[in-house]
C-alpha positions in Angstrom: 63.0 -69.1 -90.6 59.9 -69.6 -89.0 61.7 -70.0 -85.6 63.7 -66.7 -86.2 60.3 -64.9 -87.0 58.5 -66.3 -84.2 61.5 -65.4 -81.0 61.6 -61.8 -83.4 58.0 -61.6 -83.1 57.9 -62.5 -79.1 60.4 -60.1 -78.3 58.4 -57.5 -79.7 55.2 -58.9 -78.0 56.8 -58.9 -74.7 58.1 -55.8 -74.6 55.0 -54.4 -75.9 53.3 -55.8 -72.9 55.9 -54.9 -70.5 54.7 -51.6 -71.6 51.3 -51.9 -71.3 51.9 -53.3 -68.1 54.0 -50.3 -66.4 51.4 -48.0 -68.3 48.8 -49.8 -65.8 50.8 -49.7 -63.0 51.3 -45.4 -63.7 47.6 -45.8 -63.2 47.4 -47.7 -60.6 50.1 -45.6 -58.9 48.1 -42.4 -59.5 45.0 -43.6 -58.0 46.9 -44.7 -55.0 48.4 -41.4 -54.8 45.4 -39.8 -55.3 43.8 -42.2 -52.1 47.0 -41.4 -50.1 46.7 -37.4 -50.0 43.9 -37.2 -48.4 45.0 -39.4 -45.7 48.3 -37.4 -45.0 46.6 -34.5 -44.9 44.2 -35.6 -42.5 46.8 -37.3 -40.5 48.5 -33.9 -40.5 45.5 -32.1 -38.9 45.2 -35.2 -36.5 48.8 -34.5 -35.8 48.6 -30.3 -35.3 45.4 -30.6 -33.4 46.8 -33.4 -30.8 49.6 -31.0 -30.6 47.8 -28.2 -29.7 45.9 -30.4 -27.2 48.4 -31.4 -25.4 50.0 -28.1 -25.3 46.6 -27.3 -23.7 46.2 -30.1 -21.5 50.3 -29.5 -20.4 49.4 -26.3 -19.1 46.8 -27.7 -17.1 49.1 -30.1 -15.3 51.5 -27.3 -14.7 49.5 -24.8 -13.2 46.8 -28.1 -11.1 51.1 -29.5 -10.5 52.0 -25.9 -8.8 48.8 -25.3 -6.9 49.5 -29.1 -5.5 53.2 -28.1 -4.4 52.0 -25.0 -2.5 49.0 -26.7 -0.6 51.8 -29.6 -0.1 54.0 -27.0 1.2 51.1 -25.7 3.7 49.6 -29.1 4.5 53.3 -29.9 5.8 53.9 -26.6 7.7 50.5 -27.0 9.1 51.1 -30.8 9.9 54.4 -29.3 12.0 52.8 -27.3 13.7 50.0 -29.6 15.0 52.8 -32.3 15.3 55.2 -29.6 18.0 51.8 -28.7 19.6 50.7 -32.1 20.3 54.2 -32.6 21.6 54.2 -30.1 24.2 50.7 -31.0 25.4 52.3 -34.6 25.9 55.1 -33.6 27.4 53.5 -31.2 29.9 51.0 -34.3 30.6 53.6 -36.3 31.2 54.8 -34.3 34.3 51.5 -35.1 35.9 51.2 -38.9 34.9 53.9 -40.1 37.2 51.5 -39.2 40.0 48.5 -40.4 38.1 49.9 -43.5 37.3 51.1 -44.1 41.0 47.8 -43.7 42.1 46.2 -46.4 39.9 48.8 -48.9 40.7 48.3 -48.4 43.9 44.5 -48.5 43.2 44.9 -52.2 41.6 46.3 -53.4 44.8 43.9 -51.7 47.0 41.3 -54.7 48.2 37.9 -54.7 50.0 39.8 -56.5 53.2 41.5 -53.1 53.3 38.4 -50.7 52.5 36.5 -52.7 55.3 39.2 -52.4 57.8 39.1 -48.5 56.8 34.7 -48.6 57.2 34.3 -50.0 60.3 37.6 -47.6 62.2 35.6 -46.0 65.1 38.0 -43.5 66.1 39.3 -42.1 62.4 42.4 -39.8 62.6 42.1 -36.1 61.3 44.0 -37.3 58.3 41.6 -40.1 57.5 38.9 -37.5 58.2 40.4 -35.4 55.3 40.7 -38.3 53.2 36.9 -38.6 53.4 35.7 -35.5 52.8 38.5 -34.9 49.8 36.6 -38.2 48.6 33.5 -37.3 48.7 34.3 -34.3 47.3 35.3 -36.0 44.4 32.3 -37.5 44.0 30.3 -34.8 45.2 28.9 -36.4 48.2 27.4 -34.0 50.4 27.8 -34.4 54.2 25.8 -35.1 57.2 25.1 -31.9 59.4 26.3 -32.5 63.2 26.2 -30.7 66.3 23.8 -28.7 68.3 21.1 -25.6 67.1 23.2 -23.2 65.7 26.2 -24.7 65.8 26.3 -27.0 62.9 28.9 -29.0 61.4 29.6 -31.1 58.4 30.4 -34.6 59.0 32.1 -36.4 55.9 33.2 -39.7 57.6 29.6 -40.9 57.8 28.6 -40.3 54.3 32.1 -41.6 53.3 30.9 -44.7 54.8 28.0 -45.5 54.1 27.8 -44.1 49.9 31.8 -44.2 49.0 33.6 -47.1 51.5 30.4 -49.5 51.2 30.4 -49.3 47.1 32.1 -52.2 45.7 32.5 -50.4 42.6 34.6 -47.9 44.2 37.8 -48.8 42.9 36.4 -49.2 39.8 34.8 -46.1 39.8 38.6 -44.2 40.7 40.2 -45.5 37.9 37.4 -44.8 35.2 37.1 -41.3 37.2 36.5 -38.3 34.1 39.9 -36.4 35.0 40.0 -34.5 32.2 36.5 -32.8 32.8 36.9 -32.3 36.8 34.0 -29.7 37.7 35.9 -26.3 38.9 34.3 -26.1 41.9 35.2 -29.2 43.0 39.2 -28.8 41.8 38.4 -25.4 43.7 37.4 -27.4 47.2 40.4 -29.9 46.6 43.1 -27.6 45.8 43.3 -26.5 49.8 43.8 -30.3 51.1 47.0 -30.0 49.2 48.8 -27.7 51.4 47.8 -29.4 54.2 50.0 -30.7 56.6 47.5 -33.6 57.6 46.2 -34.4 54.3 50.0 -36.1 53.1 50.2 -40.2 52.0 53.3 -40.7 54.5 51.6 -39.6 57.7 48.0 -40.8 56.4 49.5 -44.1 56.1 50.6 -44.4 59.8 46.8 -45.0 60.4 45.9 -46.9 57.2 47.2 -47.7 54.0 43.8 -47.9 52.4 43.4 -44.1 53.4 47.2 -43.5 52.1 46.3 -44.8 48.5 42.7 -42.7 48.8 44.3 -39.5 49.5 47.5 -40.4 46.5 44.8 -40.7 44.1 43.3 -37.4 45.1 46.4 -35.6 45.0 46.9 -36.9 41.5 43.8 -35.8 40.6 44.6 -32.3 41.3 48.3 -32.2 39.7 46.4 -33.9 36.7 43.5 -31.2 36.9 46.6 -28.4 37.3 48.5 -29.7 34.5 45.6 -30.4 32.0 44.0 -27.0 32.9 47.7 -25.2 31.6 47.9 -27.5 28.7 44.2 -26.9 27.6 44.8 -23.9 25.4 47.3 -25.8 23.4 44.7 -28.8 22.9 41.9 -26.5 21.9 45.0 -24.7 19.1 45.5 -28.0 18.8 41.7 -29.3 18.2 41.8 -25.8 15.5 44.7 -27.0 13.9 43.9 -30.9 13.1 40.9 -29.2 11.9 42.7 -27.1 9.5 45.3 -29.7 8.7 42.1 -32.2 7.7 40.1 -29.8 5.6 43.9 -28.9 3.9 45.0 -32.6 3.4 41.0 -32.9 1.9 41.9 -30.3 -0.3 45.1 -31.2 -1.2 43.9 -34.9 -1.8 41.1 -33.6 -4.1 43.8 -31.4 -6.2 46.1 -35.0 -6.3 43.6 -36.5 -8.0 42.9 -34.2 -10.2 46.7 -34.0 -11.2 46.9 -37.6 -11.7 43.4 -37.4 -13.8 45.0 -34.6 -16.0 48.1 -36.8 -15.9 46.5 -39.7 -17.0 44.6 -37.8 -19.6 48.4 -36.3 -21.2 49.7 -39.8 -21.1 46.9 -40.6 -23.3 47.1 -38.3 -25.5 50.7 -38.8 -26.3 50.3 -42.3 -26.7 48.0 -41.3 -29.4 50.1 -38.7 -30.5 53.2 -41.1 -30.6 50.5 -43.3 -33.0 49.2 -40.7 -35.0 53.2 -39.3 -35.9 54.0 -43.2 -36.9 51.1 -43.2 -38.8 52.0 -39.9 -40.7 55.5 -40.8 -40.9 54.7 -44.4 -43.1 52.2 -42.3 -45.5 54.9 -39.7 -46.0 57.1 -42.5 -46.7 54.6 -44.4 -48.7 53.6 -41.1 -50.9 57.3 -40.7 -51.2 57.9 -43.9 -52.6 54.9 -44.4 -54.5 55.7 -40.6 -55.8 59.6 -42.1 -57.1 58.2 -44.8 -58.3 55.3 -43.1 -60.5 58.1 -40.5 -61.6 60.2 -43.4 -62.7 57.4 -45.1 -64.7 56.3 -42.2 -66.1 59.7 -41.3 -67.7 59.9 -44.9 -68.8 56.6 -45.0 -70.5 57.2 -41.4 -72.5 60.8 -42.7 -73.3 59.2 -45.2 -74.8 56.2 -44.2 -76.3 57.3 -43.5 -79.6 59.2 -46.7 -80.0 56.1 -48.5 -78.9 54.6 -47.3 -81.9 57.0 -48.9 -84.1 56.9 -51.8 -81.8 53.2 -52.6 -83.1 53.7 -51.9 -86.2 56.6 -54.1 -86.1 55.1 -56.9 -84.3 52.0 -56.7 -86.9 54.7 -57.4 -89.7 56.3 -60.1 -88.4 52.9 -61.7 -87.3 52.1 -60.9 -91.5 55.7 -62.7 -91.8 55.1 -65.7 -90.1 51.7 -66.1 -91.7 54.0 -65.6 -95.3 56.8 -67.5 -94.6 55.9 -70.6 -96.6 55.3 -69.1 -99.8 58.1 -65.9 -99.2 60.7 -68.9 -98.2 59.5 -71.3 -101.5 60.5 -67.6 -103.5 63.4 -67.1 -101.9 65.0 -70.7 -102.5 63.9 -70.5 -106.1 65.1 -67.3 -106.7 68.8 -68.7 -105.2 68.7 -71.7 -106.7 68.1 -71.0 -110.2 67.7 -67.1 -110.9 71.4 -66.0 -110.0 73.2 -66.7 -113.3 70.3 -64.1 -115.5 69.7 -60.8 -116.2 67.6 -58.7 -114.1 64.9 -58.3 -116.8 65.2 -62.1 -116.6 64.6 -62.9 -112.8 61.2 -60.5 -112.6 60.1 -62.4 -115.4 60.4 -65.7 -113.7 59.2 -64.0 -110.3 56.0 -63.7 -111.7 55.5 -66.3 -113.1 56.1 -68.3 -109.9 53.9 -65.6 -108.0 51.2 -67.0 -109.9 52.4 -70.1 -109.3 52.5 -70.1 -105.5 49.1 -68.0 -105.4 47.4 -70.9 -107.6 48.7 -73.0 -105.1 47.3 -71.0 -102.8 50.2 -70.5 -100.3 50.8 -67.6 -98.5 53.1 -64.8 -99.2 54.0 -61.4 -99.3 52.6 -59.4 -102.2 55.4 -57.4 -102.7 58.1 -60.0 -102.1 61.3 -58.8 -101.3 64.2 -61.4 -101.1 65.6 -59.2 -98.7 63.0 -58.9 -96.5 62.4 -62.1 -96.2 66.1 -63.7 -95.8 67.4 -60.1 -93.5 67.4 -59.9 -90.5 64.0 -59.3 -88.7 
């Protein structure tokens, strides 16, 4: 009996604290609820105002994005044109360098031996004579005045000799000659020797081949003067329009990097975006299940709540039971051992006298025993 009384008694006890238990847990559930909500709705502002941030930031890109594609556009149109004008300020060059070029080969192979020879020639031909005074022309030599009172000449051969034939840097001086920034008065005293029957490489040569490659080197100074004189408007457009291109491709380069700083800034702002969304999505979740779970205790517990009443009041008895039992089980042997044959009258008579009995004794039992009670079923 005392075995049935005490599992009864447990069962009771256990579900008693099972309810106590989710009771906690509705209140532990509310404060986290309670500690939640605040965090979603911050989250949620987090959320709208990253949004609207980005919105911002995305028009920024789009607009710095459209300004980049139309200086793009420009810098490329302007780069064209610089590109076909430097083109056909090469190719108009390039008429003139075959000459040029000649001239400096033949320059390289042009040796003192033969510049000596051409010095000490006592009896110079009219070509050679040209040759001279085309030279120091070039080099703005001035010549020596000949010839009687009133009748003065100017003598290139001797000054041709003595300041232009007698430099050993002569050569030197040719081919590092400034050609692109040939004086206009002096182009203007060449450009006669060129139509000159006398003043040609082929019959120059039949006297001297030093002269030959003097006077090839002056005439491709003046087709390079001619030339670069045409092609100089193009390379001062040209000069104008690297200038442009430079201060556009500045420009543009300054606008790049602001796009890729605005970029850079959206990236990071969706990456925190993209975190602040995951971040709402679990507390959503979170409130949602915490929210299910609350609702489900809650229905539990008031389910419940009257029964756990009786529960305690229950579990009180059978804790008065088991303290009992001794005294309520010695009644309830006596009473079917020896009571069952007599009258009713009969049995309450003997009841209390063994009442009296067992409380002498000083065992515990119920004050109202109740064979019943005590044999049923708990």
């Amino acid at each position: 009996k005392r075995q049935e009384i005490t599992l009864a008694q447990s069962k009771y006890e256990i579900g008693l604290q099972k309810l106590n238990e989710t009771s906690s847990s509705v209140t532990e559930m509310q404060q986290q609820l309670e500690a939640l909500r605040p965090q979603l709705i911050q989250s949620s502002r987090d959320t709208e105002e990253l949004i609207k941030t980005i919105e911002e930031q995305s028009k920024q890109v789009a607009q710095t994005r459209s300004v980049v594609e139309v200086e793009e556009r420009e810098c490329n149109e302007q780069a064209e044109i610089a590109a076909q004008i430097k083109d056909d300020c090469e190719t108009q060059l390039l008429k003139a360098m075959p000459a040029v070029d000649q001239a400096l080969k033949a320059l390289s192979v042009l040796n003192k031996n033969a510049l000596n020879e051409l010095k000490v020639m006592k009896a110079p031909t009219p070509g050679i004579l040209l040759t001279a005074q085309a030279l120091c022309i070039m080099f703005s030599v001035e010549p020596r005045k000949v010839g009687p009172v009133g009748n003065k000449q100017d003598d290139y051969w001797e000054p041709c000799r003595r300041t232009l034939l007698s430099n050993t840097r002569l050569i030197e001086l040719m081919e590092n000659y400034d050609k692109d920034n040939i004086p206009a008065h002096v182009i203007a005293r060449i450009r006669p020797f060129c139509d000159n029957p006398d003043f040609q490489p082929q019959k120059i040569s039949q006297a001297s081949k030093a002269a030959e490659v003097l006077c090839k080197w002056v005439l491709a100074m003046e087709v390079y003067d001619r030339v670069y004189k045409e092609v100089l408007p193009k390379r001062n457009a040209l000069a104008k329009a690297e200038e442009s291109l430079a201060v556009v491709r500045a420009s543009l380069a300054a606008k790049k990097a602001e796009l890729e700083q605005v970029q850079r800034l959206v990236d990071e702002l969706n990456t925190r975006y993209n975190a602040t969304a995951q971040k709402k999505k679990m507390l959503e979740t979170e409130v949602y299940e915490c929210t299910q779970r609350l609702s489900r205790a809650e229905q539990l517990v008031s389910g419940l709540k009257g029964e756990k009443e009786r529960w305690i009041v229950r579990a009180k008895q059978l804790s008065q039971d088991l303290y009992n039992v001794i005294g309520n089980v010695l009644l309830s042997s006596g009473v079917i051992a020896f009571l069952g044959p007599f009258t009713l009258s009969y049995r309450q008579k003997c009841m209390n006298t063994w009442r009296v009995m067992v409380q002498a004794a000083q065992l515990p039992h119920d004050e109202n025993f109740s064979l019943a009670q005590t044999l049923g079923d708990p």
